[in-house]
C-alpha positions in Angstrom: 13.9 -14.8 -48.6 11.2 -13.7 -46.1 11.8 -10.5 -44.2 9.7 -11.8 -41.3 11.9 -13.9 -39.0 11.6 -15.5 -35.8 13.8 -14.4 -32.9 16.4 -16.8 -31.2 15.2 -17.7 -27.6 18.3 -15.4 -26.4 17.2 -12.5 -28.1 13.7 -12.6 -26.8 14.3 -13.3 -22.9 16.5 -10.2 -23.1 13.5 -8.2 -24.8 11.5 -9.6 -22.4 13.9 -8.6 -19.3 14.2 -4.9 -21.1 10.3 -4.8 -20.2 11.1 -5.6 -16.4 14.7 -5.1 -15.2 15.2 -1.1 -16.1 17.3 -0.7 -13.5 18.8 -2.0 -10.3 15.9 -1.0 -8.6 13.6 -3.5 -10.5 15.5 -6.5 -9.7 15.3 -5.3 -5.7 11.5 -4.3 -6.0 10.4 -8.1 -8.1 13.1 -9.8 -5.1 11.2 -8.5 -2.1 8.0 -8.9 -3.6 8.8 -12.7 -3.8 9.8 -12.9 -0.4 7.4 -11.6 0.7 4.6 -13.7 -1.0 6.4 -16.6 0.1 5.3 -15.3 3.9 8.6 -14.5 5.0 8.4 -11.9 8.4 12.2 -10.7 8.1 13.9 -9.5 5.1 17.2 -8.5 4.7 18.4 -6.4 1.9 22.2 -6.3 1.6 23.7 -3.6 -1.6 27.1 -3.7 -2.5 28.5 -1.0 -4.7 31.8 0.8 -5.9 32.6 4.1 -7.7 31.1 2.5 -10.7 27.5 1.7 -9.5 25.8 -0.9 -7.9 27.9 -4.3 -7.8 25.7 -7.2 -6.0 22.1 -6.9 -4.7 21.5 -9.9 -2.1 17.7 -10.8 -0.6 17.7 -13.1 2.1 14.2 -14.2 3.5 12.7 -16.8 6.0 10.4 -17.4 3.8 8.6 -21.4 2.9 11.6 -21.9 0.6 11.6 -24.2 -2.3 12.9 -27.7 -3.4 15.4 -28.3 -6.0 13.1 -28.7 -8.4 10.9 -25.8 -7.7 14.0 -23.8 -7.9 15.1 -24.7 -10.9 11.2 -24.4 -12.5 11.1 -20.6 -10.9 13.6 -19.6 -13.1 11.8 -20.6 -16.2 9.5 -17.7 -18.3 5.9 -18.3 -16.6 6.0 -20.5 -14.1 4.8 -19.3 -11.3 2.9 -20.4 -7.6 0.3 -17.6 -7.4 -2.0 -18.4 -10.2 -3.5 -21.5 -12.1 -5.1 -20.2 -14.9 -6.7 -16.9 -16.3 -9.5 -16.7 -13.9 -7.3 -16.3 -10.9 -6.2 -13.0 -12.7 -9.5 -11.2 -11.4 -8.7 -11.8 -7.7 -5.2 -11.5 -7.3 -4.0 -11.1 -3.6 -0.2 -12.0 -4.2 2.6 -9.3 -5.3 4.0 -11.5 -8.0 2.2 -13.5 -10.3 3.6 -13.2 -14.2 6.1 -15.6 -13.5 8.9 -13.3 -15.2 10.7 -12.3 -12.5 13.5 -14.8 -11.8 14.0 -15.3 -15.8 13.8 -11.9 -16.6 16.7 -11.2 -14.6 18.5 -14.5 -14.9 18.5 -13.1 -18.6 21.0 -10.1 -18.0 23.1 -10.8 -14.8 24.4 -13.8 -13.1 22.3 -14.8 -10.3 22.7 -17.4 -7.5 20.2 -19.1 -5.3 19.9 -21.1 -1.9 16.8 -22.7 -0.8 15.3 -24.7 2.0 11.9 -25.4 1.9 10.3 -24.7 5.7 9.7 -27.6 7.9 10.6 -30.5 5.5 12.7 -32.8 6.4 16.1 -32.2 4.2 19.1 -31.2 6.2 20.7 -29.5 2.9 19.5 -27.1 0.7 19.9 -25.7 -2.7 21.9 -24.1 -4.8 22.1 -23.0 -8.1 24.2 -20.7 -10.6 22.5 -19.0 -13.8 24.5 -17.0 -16.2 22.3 -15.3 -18.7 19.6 -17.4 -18.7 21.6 -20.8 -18.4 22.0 -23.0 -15.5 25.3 -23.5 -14.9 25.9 -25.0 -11.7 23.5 -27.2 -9.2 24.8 -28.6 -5.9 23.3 -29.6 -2.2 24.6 -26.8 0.3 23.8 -26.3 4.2 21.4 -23.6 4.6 18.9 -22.3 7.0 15.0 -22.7 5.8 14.1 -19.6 3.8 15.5 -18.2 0.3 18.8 -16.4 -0.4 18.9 -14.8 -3.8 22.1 -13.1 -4.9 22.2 -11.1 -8.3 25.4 -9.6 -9.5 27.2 -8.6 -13.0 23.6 -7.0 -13.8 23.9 -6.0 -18.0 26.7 -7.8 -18.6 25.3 -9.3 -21.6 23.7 -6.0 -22.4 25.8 -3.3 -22.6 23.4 -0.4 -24.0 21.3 -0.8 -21.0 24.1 -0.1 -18.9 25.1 2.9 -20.4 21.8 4.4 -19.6 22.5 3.7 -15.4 22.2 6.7 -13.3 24.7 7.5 -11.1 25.7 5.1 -7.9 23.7 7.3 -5.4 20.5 8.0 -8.0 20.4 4.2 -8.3 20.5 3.3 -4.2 17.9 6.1 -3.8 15.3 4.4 -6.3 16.3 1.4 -4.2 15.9 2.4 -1.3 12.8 4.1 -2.1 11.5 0.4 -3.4 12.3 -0.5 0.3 10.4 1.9 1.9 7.2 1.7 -0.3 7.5 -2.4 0.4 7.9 -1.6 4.0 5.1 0.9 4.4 2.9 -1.7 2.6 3.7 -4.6 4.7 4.3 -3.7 8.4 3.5 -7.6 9.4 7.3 -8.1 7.8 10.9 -6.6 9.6 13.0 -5.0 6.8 16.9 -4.1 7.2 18.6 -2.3 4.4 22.6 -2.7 4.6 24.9 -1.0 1.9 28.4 -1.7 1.9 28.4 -3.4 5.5 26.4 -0.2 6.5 23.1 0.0 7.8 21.1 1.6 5.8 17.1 0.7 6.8 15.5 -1.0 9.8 11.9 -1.4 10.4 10.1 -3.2 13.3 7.3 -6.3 12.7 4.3 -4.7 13.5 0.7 -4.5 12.8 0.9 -0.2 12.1 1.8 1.6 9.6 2.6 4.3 11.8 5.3 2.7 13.5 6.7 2.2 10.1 6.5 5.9 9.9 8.7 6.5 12.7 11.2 4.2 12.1 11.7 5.7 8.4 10.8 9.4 9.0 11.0 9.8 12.5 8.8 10.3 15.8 8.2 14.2 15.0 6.3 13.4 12.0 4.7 10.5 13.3 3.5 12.3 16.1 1.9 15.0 14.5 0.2 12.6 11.5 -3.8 12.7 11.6 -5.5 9.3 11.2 -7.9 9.0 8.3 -11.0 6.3 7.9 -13.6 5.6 4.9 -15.6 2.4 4.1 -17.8 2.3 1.1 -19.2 -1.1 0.5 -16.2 -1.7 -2.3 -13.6 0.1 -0.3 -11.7 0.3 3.0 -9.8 3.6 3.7 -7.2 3.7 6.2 -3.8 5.4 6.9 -2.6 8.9 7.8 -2.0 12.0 6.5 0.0 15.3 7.5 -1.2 18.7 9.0 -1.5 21.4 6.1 1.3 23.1 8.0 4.0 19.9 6.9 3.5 20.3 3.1 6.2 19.4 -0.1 6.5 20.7 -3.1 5.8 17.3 -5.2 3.8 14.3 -4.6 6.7 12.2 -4.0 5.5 12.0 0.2 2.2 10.6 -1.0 2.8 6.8 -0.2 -0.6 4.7 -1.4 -0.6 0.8 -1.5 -3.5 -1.3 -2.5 -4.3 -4.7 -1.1 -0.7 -4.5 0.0 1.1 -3.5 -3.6 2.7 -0.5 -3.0 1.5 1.5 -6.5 1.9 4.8 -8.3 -1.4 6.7 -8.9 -2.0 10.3 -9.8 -6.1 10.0 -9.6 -5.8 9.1 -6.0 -2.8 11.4 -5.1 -4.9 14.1 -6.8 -7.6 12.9 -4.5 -5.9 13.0 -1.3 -5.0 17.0 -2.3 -8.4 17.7 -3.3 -9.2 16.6 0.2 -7.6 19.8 1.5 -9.0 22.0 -0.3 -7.5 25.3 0.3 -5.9 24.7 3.4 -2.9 24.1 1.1 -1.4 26.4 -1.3 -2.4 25.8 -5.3 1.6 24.3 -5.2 2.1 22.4 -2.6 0.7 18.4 -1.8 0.7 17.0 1.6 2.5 13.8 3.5 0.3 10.6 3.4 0.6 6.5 3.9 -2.5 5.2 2.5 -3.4 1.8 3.0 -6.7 0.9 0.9 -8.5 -2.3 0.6 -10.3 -2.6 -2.7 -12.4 -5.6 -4.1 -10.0 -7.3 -6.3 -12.7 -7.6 -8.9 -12.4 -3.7 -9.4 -8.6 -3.7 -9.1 -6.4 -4.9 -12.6 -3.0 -5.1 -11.5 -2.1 -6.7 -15.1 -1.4 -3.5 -16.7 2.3 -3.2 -16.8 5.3 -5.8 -16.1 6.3 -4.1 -13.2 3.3 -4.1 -11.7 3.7 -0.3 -9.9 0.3 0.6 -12.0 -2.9 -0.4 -11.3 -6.2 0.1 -13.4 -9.5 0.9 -11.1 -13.1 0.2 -12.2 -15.7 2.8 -10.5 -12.3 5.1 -10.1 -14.6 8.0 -9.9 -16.0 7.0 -7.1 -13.2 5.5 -5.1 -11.3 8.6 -5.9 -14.1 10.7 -4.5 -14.2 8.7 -0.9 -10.3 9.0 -0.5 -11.0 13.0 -1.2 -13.9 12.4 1.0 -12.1 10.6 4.0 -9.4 13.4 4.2 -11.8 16.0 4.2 -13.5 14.4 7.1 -10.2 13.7 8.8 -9.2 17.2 8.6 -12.3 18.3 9.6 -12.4 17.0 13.0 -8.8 18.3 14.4 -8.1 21.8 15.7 -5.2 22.2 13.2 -3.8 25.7 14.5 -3.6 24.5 17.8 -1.7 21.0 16.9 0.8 23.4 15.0 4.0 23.8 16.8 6.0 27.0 16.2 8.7 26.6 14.4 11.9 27.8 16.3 14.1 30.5 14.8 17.6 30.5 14.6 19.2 33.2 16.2 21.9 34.5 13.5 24.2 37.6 13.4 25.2 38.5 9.7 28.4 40.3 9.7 28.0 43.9 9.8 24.1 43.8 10.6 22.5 44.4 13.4 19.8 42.9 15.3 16.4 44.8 14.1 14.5 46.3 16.8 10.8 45.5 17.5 8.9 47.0 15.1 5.7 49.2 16.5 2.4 46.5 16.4 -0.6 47.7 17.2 -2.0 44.2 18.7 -2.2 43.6 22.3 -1.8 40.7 24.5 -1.4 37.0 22.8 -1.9 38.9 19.3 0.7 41.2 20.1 3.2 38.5 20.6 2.2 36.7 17.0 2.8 40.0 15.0 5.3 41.0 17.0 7.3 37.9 16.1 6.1 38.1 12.2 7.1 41.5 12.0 10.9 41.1 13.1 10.7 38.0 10.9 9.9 39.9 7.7 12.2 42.6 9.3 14.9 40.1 8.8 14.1 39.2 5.5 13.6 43.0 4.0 17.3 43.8 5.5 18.9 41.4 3.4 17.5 41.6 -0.3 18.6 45.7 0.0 20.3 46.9 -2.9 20.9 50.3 -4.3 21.7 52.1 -7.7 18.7 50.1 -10.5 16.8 51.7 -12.4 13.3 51.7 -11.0 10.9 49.7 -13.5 7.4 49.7 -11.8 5.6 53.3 -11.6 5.9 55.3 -8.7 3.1 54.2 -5.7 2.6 54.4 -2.3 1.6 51.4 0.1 -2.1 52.0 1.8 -2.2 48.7 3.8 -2.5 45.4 3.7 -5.8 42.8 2.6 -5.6 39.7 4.6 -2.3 39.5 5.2 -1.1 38.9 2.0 -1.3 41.7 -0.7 -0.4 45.0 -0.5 -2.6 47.8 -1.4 -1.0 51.1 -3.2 -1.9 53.9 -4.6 0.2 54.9 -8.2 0.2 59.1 -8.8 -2.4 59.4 -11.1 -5.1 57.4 -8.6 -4.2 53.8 -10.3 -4.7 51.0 -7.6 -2.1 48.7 -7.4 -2.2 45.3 -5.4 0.7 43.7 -4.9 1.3 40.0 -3.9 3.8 40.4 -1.1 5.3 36.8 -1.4 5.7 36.7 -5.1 7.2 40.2 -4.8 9.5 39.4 -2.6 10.2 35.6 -4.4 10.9 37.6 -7.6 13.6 40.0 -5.4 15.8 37.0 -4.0 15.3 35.1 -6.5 17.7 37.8 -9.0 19.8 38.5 -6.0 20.5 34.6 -5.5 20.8 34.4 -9.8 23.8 37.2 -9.9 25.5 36.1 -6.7 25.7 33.0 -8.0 27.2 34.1 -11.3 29.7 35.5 -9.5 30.4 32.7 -7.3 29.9 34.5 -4.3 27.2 34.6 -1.7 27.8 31.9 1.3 27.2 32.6 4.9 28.2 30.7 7.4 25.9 29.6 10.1 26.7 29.9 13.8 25.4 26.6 14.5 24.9 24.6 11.9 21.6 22.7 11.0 21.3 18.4 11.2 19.7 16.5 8.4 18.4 13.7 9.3 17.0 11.8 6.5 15.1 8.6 5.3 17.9 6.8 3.2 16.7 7.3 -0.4 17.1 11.4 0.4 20.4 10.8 2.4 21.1 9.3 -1.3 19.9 11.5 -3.5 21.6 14.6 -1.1 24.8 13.1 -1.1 24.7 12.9 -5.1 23.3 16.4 -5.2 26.4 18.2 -2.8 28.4 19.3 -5.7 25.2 21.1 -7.3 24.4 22.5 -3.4 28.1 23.6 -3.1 27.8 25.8 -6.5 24.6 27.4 -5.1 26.2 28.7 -1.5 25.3 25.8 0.7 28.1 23.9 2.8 26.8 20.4 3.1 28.8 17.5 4.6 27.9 13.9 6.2 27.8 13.6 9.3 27.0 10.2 11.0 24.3 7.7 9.8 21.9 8.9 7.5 22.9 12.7 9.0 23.9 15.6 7.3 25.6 18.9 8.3 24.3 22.1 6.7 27.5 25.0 7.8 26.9 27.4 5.2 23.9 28.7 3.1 23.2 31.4 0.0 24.0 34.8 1.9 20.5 36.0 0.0 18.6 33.0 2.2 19.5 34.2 5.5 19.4 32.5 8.3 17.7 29.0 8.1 14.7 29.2 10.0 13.1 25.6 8.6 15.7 22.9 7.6 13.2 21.7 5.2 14.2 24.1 2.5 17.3 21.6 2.3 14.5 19.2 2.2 12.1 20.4 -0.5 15.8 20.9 -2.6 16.3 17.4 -2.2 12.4 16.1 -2.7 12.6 18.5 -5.7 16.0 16.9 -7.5 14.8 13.4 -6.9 11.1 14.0 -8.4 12.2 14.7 -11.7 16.1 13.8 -12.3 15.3 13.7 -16.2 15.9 17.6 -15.8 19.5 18.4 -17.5 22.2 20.5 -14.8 20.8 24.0 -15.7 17.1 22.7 -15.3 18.6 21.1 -11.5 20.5 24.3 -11.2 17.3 26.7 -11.7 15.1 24.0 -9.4 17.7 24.9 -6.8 17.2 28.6 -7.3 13.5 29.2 -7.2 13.7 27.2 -4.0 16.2 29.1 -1.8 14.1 32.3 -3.1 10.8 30.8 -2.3 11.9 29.7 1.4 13.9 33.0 2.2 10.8 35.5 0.8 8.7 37.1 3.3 5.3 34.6 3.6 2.0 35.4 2.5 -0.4 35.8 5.7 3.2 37.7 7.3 2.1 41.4 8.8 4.0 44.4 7.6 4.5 47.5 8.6 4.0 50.8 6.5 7.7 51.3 6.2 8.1 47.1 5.5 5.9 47.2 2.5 7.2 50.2 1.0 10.7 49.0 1.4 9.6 45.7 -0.6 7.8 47.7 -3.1 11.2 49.8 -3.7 12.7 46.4 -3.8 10.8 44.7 -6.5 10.9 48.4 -8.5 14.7 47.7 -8.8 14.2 44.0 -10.1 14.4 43.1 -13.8 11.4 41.4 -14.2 9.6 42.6 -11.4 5.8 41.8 -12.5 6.0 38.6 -12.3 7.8 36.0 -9.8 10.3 33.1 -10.8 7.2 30.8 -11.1 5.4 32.9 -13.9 2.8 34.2 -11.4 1.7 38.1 -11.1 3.0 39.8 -8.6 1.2 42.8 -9.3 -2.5 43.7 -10.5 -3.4 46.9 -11.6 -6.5 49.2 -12.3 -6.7 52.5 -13.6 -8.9 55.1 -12.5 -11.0 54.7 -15.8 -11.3 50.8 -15.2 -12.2 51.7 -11.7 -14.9 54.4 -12.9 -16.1 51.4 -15.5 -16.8 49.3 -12.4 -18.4 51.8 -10.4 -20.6 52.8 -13.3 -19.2 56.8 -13.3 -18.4 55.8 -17.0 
């Protein structure tokens, strides 16, 4: 007999679905893309979901509708309204155009539809019941003129996929996150995101993306975003970006669609960073919505089934205009003076005192900036104290400061020492924050605790990540509609002068959640000790930066920070003759 065989029909539609259905997620992301190539302006979302995971995803659009007989063709493997033959394929405008979608899924869940085509003349529409790939019931049913699309008992018929399911809240944040990057996309269409009879999601019809913006993220950021413009004769650049001051610590805020499909590109998000130069740190990537308009003839959106990559002709050069266009947009805005200071929270740690002003030599409006910085890192010093370790750098003593940022000393036997006075301090907490948490100890309860209000695939991903939170010293409970309330933080953190370090923890979890509990656990870590260390650009006194140079003497590792960086460069007297020439 022949070892070559071919596959049953049943056997290949669920290969074929393997390729586009990975996870709840998919089916929402191919369902709203259909409704909204079928010109629907309001779309309603609705997730139901248990313990378990996600139960029933349900898209309801007042879209053109379909016939009977269209619906029962759209569930068939390539049959499709946006193309006629392989020609259309280099100008494609639509969000959907494979044809896979509705059998793919049909393949491995039970889906029901209801149809009524817009402005014909049928009273009734249409519905129909498919059950892994079969149809299994057809009827006439009242219904209002749009599509209703329900999909439920995902996997059934395919067990091993469903074993591979995140949990309930990881799967509703990669949906909700398909929402978002739909509705940033497509302003011209209303979206509302329910879960469990709960609203999860609402966005406006407009023409903007900015409204968008503030509806998802909130007025505060949408105030403060900078608007950014290019045109090359192949390319239209639009959007907005963030100030270097609102930063992240992944590229997961970098929202870029193209000819309205929301897509995931690193050449471009490495563009809009370049952009900005140094005005950020090496580490961290700024907030964008990008909307570009690209000639389709330079744009291959037939690279993968789920259509979330895109291939670009003359990429070097459309990536060059983006970096371009944010330069420029950057450019022309004061950005120190659009900075708002950041409140501090006033915070009495038991059995510490309030630090008194340290002496500043500034006057006037300078005075009051150091002045501030200095009772700041004052703050920070006070807590990372620790007595009785062995001292493992050699013995120096502080000279002053270069820009800010590194501390020059002096060792005993003339070797100059320059110290990175972030890393150092980083590499401080970050040990303190490593043994209180082995010994399960180390909260602090804030005085007034700090709101959370987030977009709904963080308010997801937080509420997955509490037990992991809870182990590191923070108090975190829900409170209200996409709210949180933070009561209690790692005693090594301090007081909680920027709620985004809650923030970057969650941005951080849900960037990479292939990481296994100690990886999550050590992401967690390096964050509370990066937000609670004294800042580069931070003034210290002479008595500050010898404190924090006895501090990071007593650490275990202390010439190097949690992240693998230096935090201390030295050269010997000979090395300094050498460079001089006395050699």
């Amino acid at each position: 007999m022949t070892k070559i065989r071919v596959l049953d029909t049943g056997t290949v539609n669920q290969i074929a679905a393997g390729e586009v259905v990975e996870r709840p997620a998919s089916v929402v992301k191919e369902l709203l893309e259909n409704a909204i190539d079928a010109g629907a302006t309001s779309i309603l979302l609705d997730v139901g979901s248990d313990m378990a995971g996600i139960t029933k995803i349900r898209v309801t659009d007042n879209g053109e509708g379909m016939t009977a007989d269209e619906a029962i063709l759209a569930f068939h493997p390539h049959a499709t309204s946006k193309i006629r033959d392989i020609a259309d394929l280099s100008a494609i405008r639509t969000l959907g155009f494979r044809g896979e979608a509705l059998a793919n899924i049909a393949a491995v869940a039970e889906v029901t539809i209801v149809t009524r085509p817009r402005g014909g003349e049928a009273l009734a529409g249409t519905r129909i019941v498919v059950r892994g790939g079969e149809v299994v019931e057809k009827s006439e049913v009242g219904a209002p003129e749009g599509t209703t699309i329900v999909v439920e008992r995902l996997f059934y018929n395919t067990p091993a996929r469903r074993k591979f399911l995140k949990s309930r809240n990881t799967e509703l944040a990669h949906i909700y996150a398909v929402a978002e990057s739909l509705a940033l996309a497509h302003g011209e269409v209303a979206f509302r995101v329910v879960q469990n009879g709960k609203e999860r999601m609402a966005t406006q019809r407009s023409g903007g993306v900015l409204t968008t913006v503030a509806g998802l993220y909130g007025a505060d950021l949408a105030r403060s975003l900078i608007p950014v413009e290019g045109r090359l004769p192949f390319i239209r650049i639009g959007g907005y970006i963030s100030r270097p001051s609102e930063n992240r610590g992944n590229l997961s805020q970098i929202s870029v669609s193209i000819n309205g499909r929301s897509i995931s590109s690193r050449p471009i998000a490495a563009a809009v960073r370049e952009g900005y130069g140094t005005l950020l740190p090496k580490d961290r990537y700024p907030v964008a919505f990008l909307e570009l308009s690209i000639d389709t003839g330079l744009v291959d959106v037939n690279v993968h089934p789920t259509k979330r990559e895109v291939r670009l002709s003359r990429e070097r050069e459309i990536t060059g205009a983006i970096a371009a266009a944010v330069e420029e947009a950057l450019a022309g805005h004061d950005l120190a003076r659009e900075t708002p200071a950041e409140p501090v929270q006033q915070q009495i740690v038991p059995g510490e005192a309030e630090p008194s002003p340290p002496p500043v030599a500034e006057a006037g409006a300078a005075y009051t900036v150091g002045h501030r910085e200095l009772i700041l890192s004052e703050r920070q010093l006070r807590r990372t104290e620790a007595e009785g370790k062995e001292n493992l750098l050699p013995a120096m003593e502080p000279i002053g400061q270069v820009a800010a940022t590194y501390i020059v000393a002096e060792g005993d036997d003339g070797t100059l020492y320059l110290v990175d006075q972030h890393a150092a301090h980083e590499r401080v907490l970050y040990d303190q924050v490593v043994e209180r948490r082995d010994k399960a100890a180390g909260s602090q309860e804030l005085i007034v605790p700090v709101t959370l209000s987030l977009p709904p695939k963080e308010f997801a991903a937080l509420r997955d990540a509490i037990p992991l939170l809870t182990d590191e010293g923070f108090a975190v409970e829900e409170f209200g509609r996409d709210t949180f309330a933070v009561r209690a933080v790692p005693a090594a953190l301090g007081a909680v002068e920027n709620p985004e370090t809650i923030r970057e923890t969650i941005a951080d979890l849900l960037a990479d959640e292939s990481r296994t509990a100690p990886d999550r656990r050590e992401a967690v870590t390096c964050i509370v000790a990066c937000r609670g260390a004294v800042k580069a650009g931070a003034l210290l006194t002479h008595d500050q930066q010898k404190r924090l140079l006895a501090q990071l003497a007593r650490t275990k590792t202390p010439w190097t920070c949690p992240h693998g960086r230096p935090t201390v460069v030295a050269f010997d007297k000979r090395k300094l003759d050498v460079m001089f020439r006395r050699g």
